[in-house]
C-alpha positions in Angstrom: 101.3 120.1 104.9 98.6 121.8 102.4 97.1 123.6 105.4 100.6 125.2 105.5 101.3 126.1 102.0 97.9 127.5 102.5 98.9 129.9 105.3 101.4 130.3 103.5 100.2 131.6 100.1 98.3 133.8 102.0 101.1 135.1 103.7 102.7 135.7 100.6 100.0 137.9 99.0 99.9 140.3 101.9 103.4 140.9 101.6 102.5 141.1 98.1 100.2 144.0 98.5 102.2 145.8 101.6 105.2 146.3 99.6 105.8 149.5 97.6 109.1 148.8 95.5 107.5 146.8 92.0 110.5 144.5 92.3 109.7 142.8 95.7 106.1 143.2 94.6 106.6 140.9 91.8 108.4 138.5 94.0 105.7 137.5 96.2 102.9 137.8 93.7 105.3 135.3 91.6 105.5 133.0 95.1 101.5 133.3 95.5 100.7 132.3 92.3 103.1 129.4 92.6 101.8 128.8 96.1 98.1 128.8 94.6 99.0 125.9 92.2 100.8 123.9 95.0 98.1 124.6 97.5 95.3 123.3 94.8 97.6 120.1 93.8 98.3 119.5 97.9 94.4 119.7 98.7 93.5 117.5 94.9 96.2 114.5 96.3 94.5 114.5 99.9 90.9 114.3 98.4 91.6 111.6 95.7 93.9 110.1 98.9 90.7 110.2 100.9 88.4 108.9 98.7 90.7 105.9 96.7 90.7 101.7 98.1 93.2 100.2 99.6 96.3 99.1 97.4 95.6 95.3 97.8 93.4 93.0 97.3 92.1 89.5 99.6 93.5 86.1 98.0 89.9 85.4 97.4 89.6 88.9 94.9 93.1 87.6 93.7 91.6 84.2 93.0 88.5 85.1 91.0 91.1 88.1 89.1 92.8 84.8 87.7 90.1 83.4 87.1 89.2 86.0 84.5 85.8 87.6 87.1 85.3 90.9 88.3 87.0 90.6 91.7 85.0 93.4 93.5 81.6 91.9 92.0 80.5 89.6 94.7 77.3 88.5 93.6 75.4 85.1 94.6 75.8 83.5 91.9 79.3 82.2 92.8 78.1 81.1 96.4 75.6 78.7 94.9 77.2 75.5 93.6 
């Protein structure tokens, strides 16, 4: 999907700049500018998608959260008992 906003925000600023009348001009500057702004949200949302964990957690993170431990800090402390 933001590989085709892309394409087409560019598409919209050459018909920006091959039009003569000022009215359709303004037109597709005003959807290449808005195109710009979703284009840079579309390609922000698939690098933070890219880069985030998983939504859940195992029922031993979910264990040590309620016990009031950092569940993603699993150091060797807590093996030795």
């Amino acid at each position: 999907m933001r590989w085709l906003l892309f394409v087409l925000t560019v598409f919209a600023f050459v018909l920006c700049f091959t039009r003569h009348s000022a009215g359709a001009w303004g037109f597709w500057l005003l959807v290449g500018v808005i195109g710009i702004i979703a284009t840079t949200l579309a390609f922000a949302q698939a690098r933070i998608a890219g880069n985030s964990r998983g939504d859940s957690l195992s029922a031993y993170d979910l264990k040590r959260l309620r016990e009031g431990n950092d569940p993603l800090n699993h150091d060797r402390s807590t093996f030795e008992h």
